[in-house]
N, C-alpha and C positions, 0 to 999 in steps of 0.2 A: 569935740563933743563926747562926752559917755556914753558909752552903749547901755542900750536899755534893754529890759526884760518886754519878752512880746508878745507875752500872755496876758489876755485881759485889758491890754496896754489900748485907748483909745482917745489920743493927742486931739483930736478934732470934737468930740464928742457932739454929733450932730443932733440938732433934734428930729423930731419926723417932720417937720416942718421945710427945714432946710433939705434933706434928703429928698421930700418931693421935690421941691424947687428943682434937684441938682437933677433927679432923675426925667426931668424936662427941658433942661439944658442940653442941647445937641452939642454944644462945645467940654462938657462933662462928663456923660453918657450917649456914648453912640450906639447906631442899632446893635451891633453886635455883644456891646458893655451891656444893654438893657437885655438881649436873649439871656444871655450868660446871669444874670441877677435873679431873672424869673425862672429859669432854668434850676438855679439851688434853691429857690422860693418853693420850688414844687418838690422838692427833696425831704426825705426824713429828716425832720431836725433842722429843716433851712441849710444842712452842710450837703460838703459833696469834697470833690478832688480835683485839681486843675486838669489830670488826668482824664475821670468820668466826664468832666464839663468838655472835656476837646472831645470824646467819641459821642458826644452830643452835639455837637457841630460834623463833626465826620462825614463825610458820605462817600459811596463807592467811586466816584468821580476823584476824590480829595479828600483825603486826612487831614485833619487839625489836628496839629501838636499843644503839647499842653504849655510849651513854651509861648504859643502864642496866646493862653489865657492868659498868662501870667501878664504879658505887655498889656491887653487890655484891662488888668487890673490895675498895674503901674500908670496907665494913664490915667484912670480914673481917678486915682489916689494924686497924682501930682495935679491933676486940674483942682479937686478941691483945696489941696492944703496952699497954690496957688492963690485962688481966690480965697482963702481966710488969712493968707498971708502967714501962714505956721511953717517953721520949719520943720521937716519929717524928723523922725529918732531915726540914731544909726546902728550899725549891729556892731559885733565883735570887731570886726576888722575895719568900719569907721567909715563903712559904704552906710548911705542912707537908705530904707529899709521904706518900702510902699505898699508891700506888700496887704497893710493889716490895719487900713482903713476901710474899705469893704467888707472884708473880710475880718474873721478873730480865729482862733487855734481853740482846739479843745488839749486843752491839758491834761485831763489824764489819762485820754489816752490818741493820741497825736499821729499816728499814724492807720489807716482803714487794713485793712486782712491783707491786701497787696501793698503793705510798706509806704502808702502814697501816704502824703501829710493830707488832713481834714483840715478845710475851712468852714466856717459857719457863718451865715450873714450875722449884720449888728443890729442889734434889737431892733432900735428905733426904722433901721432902714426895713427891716422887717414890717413896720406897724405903716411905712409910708408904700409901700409894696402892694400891699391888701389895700389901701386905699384908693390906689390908680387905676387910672382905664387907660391899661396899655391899648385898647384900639385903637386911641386916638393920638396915639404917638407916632412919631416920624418914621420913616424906613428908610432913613439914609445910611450912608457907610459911612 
């Protein structure tokens, strides 16, 4: 496979239709995937950093690394292209790249004041966001 550019790059292009659906799917979004989603819903700009997003799970008991947002985005992203049966793009080195179906990159300028990469939600997942009542979601792990 060619590596692909992973700016603006959005291989599933979901509608807000399907996004709800997925974000009601406990085998797609699990409690933690849905904090994490609403978490940069409520951010300037719908972005945030894998980084910010872990010291918002943090707590003095236990630190969240941001390595572990990161798996919860990779899961999310491998459940749907999963069930739409797409295969993901890969990057430079010809690893398959999950990263940037939840998520997109701001291009011009890609990194926050602390060097962290910026993600931004994806539009539509945005417009299906504002229409749920996360109360009545699950609270599983």
């Amino acid at each position: 496979m060619t590596p692909t550019d992973w700016r603006y790059q959005d291989i599933l292009q979901l509608s807000v239709n399907q996004w709800s659906k997925a974000l009601k799917d406990s085998n797609t979004f699990d409690a933690n995937a849905l904090r994490m989603v609403q978490f940069v819903y409520h951010q300037s700009n719908y972005e945030s950093t894998a980084s910010t997003i872990a010291e918002f799970f943090s707590t003095s008991e236990q630190k969240t690394h941001y390595n572990r947002i990161c798996a919860w985005n990779r899961k999310v992203a491998k459940a749907l292209y999963k069930q739409y049966g797409v295969e993901p793009p890969v990057d430079e080195t010809g690893e398959k790249r999950y990263w940037n179906v939840v998520f997109d990159g701001e291009s011009e300028a890609p990194l926050d004041r602390n060097e962290h990469f910026v993600w931004k939600l994806r539009p539509n997942l945005i417009s299906a966001i504002s229409t749920c009542d996360f109360t009545a979601f699950r609270t599983d792990t």
